[in-house]
PANUNU-881735 format. One record per residue (C-alpha): y, x, z negated. Coordinates in steps of 0.001 Angstrom, whole numbers, plus 500000, padded with zeros to 6 digits. Each point is the difference from the previous one (the first is absolute). Layout:
# PANUNU-881735
YXZ/...
This chain:
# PANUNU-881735
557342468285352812/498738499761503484/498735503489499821/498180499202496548/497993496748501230/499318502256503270/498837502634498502/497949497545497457/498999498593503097/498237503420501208/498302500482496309/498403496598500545/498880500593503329/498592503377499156/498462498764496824/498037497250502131/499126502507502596/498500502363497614/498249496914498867/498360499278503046/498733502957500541/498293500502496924/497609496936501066/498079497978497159/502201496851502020/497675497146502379/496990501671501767/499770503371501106/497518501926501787/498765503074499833/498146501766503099/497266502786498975/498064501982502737/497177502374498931/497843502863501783/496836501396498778/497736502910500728/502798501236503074/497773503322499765/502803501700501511/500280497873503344/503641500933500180/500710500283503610/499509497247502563/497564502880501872/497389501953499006/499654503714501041/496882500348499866/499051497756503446/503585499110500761/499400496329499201/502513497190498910/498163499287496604/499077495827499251/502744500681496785/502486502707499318/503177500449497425/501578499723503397/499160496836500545/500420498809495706/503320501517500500/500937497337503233/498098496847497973/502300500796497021/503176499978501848/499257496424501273/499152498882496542/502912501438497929/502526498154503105/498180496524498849/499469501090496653/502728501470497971/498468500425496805/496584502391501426/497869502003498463/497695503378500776/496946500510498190/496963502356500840/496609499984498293/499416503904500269/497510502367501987/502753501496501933/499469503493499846/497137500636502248/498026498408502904/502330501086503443/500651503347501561/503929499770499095/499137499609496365/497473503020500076/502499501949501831/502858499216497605/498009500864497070/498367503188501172/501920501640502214/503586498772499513/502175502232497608/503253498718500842/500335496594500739/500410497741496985/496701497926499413/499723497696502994/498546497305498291/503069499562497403/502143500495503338/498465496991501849/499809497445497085/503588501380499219/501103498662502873/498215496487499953/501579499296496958/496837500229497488/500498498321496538/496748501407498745/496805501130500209/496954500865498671/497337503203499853/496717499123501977/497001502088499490/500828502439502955/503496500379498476/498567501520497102/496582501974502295/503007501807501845/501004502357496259/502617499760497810/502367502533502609/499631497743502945/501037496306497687/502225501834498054/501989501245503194/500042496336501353/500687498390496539/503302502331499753/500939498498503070/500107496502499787/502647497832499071/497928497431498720/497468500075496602/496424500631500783/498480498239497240/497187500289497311/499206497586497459/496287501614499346/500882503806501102/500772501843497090/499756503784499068/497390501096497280/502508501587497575/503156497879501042/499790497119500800/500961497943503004/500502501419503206/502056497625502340/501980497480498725/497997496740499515/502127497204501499/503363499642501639/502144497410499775/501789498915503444/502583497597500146/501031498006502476/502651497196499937/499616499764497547/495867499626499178/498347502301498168/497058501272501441/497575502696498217/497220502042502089/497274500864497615/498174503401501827/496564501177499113/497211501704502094/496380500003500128/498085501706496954/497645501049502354/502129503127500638/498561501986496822/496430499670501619/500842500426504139/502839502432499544/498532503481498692/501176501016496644/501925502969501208/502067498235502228/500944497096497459/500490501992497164/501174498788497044/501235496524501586/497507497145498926/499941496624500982/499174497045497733/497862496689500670/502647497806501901/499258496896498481/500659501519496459/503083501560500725/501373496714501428/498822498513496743/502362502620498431/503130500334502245/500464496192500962/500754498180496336/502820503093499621/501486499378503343/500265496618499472/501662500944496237/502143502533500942/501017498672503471/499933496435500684/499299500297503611/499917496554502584/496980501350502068/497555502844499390/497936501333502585/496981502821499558/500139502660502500/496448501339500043/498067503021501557/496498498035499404/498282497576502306/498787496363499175/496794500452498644/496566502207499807/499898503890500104/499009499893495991/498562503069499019/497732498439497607/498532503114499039/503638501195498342/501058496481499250/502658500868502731/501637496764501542/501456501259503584/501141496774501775/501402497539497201/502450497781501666/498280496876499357/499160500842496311/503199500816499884/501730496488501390/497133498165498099/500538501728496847/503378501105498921/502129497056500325/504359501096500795/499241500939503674/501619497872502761/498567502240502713/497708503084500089/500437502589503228/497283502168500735/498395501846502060/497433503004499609/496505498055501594/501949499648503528/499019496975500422/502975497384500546/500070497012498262/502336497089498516/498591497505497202/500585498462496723/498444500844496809/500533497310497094/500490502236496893/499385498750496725/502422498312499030/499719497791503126/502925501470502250/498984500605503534/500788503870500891/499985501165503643/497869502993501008/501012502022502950/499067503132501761/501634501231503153/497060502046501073/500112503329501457/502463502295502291/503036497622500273/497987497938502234/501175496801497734/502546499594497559/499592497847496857/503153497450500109/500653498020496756/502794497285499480/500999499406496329/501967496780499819/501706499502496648/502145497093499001/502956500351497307/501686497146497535/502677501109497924/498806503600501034/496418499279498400/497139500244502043/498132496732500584/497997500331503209/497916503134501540/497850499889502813/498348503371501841/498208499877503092/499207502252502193/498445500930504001/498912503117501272/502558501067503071/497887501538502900/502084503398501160/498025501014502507/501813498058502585/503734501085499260/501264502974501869/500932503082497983/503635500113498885/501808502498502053/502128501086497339/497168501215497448/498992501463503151/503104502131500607/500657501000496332/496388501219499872/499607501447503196/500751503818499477/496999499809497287/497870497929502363/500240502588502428/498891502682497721/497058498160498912/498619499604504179/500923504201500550/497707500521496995/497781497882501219/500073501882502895/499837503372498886/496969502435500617/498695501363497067/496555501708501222/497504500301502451/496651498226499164/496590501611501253/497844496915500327/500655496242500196/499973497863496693/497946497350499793/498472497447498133/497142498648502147/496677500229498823/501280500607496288/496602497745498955/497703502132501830/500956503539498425/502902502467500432/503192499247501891/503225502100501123/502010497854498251/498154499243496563/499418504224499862/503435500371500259/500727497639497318/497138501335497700/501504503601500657/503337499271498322/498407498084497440/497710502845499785/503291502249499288/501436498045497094/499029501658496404/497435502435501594/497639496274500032/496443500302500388/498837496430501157/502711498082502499/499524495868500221/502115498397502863/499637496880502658/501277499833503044/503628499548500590/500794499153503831/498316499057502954/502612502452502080/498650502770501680/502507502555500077/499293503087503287/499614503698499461/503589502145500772/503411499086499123/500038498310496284/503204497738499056/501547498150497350/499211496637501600/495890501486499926/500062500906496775/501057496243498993/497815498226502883/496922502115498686/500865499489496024/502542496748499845/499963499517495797/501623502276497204/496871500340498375/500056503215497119/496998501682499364/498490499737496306/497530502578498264/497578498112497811/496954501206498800/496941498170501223/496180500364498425/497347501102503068/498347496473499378/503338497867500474/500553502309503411/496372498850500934/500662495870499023/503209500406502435/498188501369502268/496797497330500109/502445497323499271/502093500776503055/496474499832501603/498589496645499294/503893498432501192/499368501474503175/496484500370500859/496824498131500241/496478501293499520/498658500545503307/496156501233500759/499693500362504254/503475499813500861/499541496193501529/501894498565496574/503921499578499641/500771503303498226/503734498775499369/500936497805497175/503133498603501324/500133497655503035/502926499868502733/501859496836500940/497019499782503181/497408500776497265/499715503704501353/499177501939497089/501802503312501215/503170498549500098/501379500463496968/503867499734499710/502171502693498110/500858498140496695/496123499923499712/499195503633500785/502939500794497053/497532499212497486/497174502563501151/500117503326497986/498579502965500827/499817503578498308/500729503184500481/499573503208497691/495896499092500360/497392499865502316/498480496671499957/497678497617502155/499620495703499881/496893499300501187/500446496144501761/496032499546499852/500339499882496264/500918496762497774/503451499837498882/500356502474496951/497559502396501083/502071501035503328/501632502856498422/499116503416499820/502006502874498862/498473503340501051/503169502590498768/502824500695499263/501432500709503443/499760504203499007/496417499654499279/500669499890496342/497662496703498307/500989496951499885/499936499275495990/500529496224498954/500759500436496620/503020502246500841/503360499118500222/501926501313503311/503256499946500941/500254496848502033/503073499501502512/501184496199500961/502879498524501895/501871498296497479/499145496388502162/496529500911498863/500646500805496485/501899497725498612/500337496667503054/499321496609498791/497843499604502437/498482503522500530/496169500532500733/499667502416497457/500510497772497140/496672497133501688/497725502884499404/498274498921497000/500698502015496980/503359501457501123/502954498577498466/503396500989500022/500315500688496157/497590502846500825/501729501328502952/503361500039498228/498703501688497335/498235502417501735/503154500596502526/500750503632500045/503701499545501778/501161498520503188/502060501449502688/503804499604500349/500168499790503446/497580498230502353/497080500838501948/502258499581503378/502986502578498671/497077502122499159/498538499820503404/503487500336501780/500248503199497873/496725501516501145/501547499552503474/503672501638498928/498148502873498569/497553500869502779/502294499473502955/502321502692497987/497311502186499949/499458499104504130/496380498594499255/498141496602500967/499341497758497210/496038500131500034/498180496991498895/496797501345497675/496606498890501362/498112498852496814/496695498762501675/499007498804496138/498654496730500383/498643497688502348/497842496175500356/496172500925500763/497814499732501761/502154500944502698/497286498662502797/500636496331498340/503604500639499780/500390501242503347/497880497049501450/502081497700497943/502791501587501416/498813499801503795/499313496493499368/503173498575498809/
């Protein structure tokens, strides 16, 4: 008898504890910390310049250790563009054949729940996602990704449970992806209008789930970036909060800007809005309160505070597991891969030919045997003549842009061109006037900052003059085609573009009036696989195997006259 009511006893007291730990009893509270736009800042240093980075997984990895001791019931989201953006991600997915994926590795290890595609996810081709994808223990999700012929791609939603509270993620990503990423590269993946496909997914979760909370995990910033041209909505986050009511929070990211709010949707609930920002320098942190009677839920409340990173000192441990692979990414840094016959760079780019800009028209130049190459300056780095390495070839080109072959009439080559004029130029007569659009922060028209300087484009492929004496629109003349050949504006020529250029929401190509990017995705003959940087690292492979220089081409094809009013401009300023 006394072993019966014992053992009786035990039944009870495992019955209650099972109990307990399935929640849904007083108030519990659930701890969710989110990343955005990491870019691959994985470790705490960069080898590049050997500088501790503002925010690193290193340092995500040591904030999430103090949260899950205070908070037992945490979770990991990220709100995608992980696959590009540091030299350790460019290493891993170009010249690492061994190693599994090092992204999957590193949010492996700091316990992901799931994620979401960003643009750059999908820019880097099907190999390089698919690689990572098959290597994380967590769902990447989809709810507007589907395949032509077969429907959806990534699971839509997960449901994560804990104590007891049912929580579903909702993942979509920006639309904008079948306009910026090249058609090659995305394939047959296309991605639907956010808002509808929340419309869609949200009245069957609720159905065929029930869940306490859900929460939108979003690769789309908060608002602007509509293509209005294609009807294209990039950022939709408020629409989104204001317009599909279900959502207790939306996390996002994609604009890098970061931000926490409240949106009142339509049916009058408040819903938090939050964006980490960029490169793990801030971590979204969201507390969901719920409170249980008789196991029902009768009281939610989300709020949430962005978690500044860039104070907490990397955690030695995600140091120490990683370190082998860190290592290997510095070497290759490191490593010589050619010897360079003239220095690279960028100054003077608005006058007329540069090292730099040559160099970058000559591999552009390459890419489908083009006739006509349209690029903007890149960096402000000048990079000296002899030994090239790794670390140069990312200091003088630092983005994964691909190159894209579009075919371009003579007359839209000659509207880039003039319209790339008037942004930069005033008309001048003696060389007294400001001959520089832009002003400085001292109001010296000559100093003109980088992010600026990105937006002039230049040619090469024809010989061609802008005349600064002239009225804006009449600055441009095109004397060749750079082998003599004429210059025929009705023609169509094979165009090359960095993919920034082609397809960015905010690209300079696309404010020259009558260029949209319906036309240039039409007209899009194929894009590159790879990017202009592996292409350039190649050139250097190849040539040093052969025991030659790499040798920048001189193009001498255009330049700003009258050179004596240039040139006394110059002298002046």
């Amino acid at each position: 008898m006394g072993k019966k009511t014992n053992g009786l006893i035990l039944l009870l007291f495992a019955v209650a504890i099972l109990t307990g730990c399935s929640g849904r009893r007083g108030t519990v509270t659930i701890r969710v910390v989110a990343t955005s736009d990491v870019h691959g800042r994985f470790y705490a240093n960069d080898c590049i310049d050997g500088s501790e980075r503002e925010g690193s997984m290193a340092k995500l990895s040591a904030f999430l250790k103090r949260e899950r001791d205070e908070y037992r019931h945490l979770i990991y989201l990220d709100a995608g563009d992980i696959l590009a953006g540091s030299i350790e991600i460019y290493h891993d997915i170009t010249a690492e054949f061994y190693e599994p994926s090092l992204a999957a590795t590193v949010y492996n290890m700091l316990g992901c729940d799931a994620a979401v595609f960003g643009n750059h996810d999908i820019k880097v081709g099907a190999e390089v996602y698919y690689r990572f994808l098959n290597g994380c223990n967590f769902p990447l999700l989809g709810a507007n990704l589907k395949y032509d012929n077969y429907g959806d791609f990534l699971p839509p939603y997960v449901i994560i449970e804990k104590h007891g509270v049912k929580i579903a993620v909702v993942g979509m990503t920006t639309p904008a992806v079948n306009y910026t990423v090249p058609a090659d590269i995305v394939g047959t993946v296309t991605v639907s209008d956010i808002v509808e496909s929340a419309q869609y997914w949200l009245p069957i979760i609720r159905e065929n789930e029930d869940p306490d909370v859900v929460i939108g995990l979003l690769h789309s910033g908060y608002d602007n970036g509509r293509f209005d041209e294609l009807g294209v909505e990039e950022n939709t986050v408020r629409r989104l909060a204001a317009e599909v009511p279900g959502f207790d929070c939306l996390i996002y990211g994609h604009d890098h800007i970061p931000y926490k709010g409240k949106v009142t949707s339509l049916d009058g609930d408040s819903v938090l809005v939050i964006n980490p920002g960029p490169y793990a320098s801030k971590a979204a942190v969201i507390t969901v309160t719920a409170g249980f009677r008789k196991r029902e839920l009768q009281e939610l409340s989300v709020s949430g505070s962005l978690a500044d990173l860039s104070s907490y000192e990397p955690d030695p441990d995600f140091a120490r597991s990683l370190n082998s692979r860190y290592e290997t990414v510095c070497n290759y840094a490191d490593s010589v891969i050619g010897v360079l016959d003239v220095a690279l760079d960028s100054r003077g780019a608005l006058w007329g030919n540069t090292t730099a800009m040559d160099y970058i028209h000559y591999h552009q130049m390459r890419f489908q045997a083009a006739e006509i190459s349209i690029a903007t300056p890149i960096s402000s780095e000048r990079i000296e003549a002899g030994n090239f390495t790794i670390r140069d070839a990312f200091r003088f080109y630092p983005f994964e842009n691909n190159l894209v072959s579009v075919m371009m009439k003579g007359s839209e080559i000659e509207s880039i061109l003039e319209f790339s004029a008037s942004q930069f130029y005033n008309t001048v007569t003696d060389g007294t006037e400001q001959l520089l659009r832009p002003a400085g922060p001292t109001g010296n028209s000559s100093s003109i900052g980088l992010q600026t300087m990105k937006m002039f484009m230049s040619a090469a492929g024809i010989r061609y003059v802008i005349d600064v004496t002239k009225p804006a629109g009449q600055r441009v003349s095109i004397i060749s085609m750079s082998d003599g050949t004429p210059f025929v504006p009705d023609k169509y020529y094979r165009t090359t573009f960095n993919s920034h250029l082609a397809g960015d929401a905010y690209s300079p190509l696309y404010q020259v009036p009558g260029i949209t990017r319906d036309d240039v995705r039409r007209r899009t003959v194929t894009a590159s696989g790879a990017d202009l940087r592996y292409y350039l690292i190649t050139d250097f492979f190849v040539r040093q195997e052969t025991g030659k220089n790499v040798v920048v081409p001189d193009y001498d094809n255009w330049r700003v006259i009258p050179e004596k009013t240039v040139n006394r401009y110059l002298s002046n300023e």
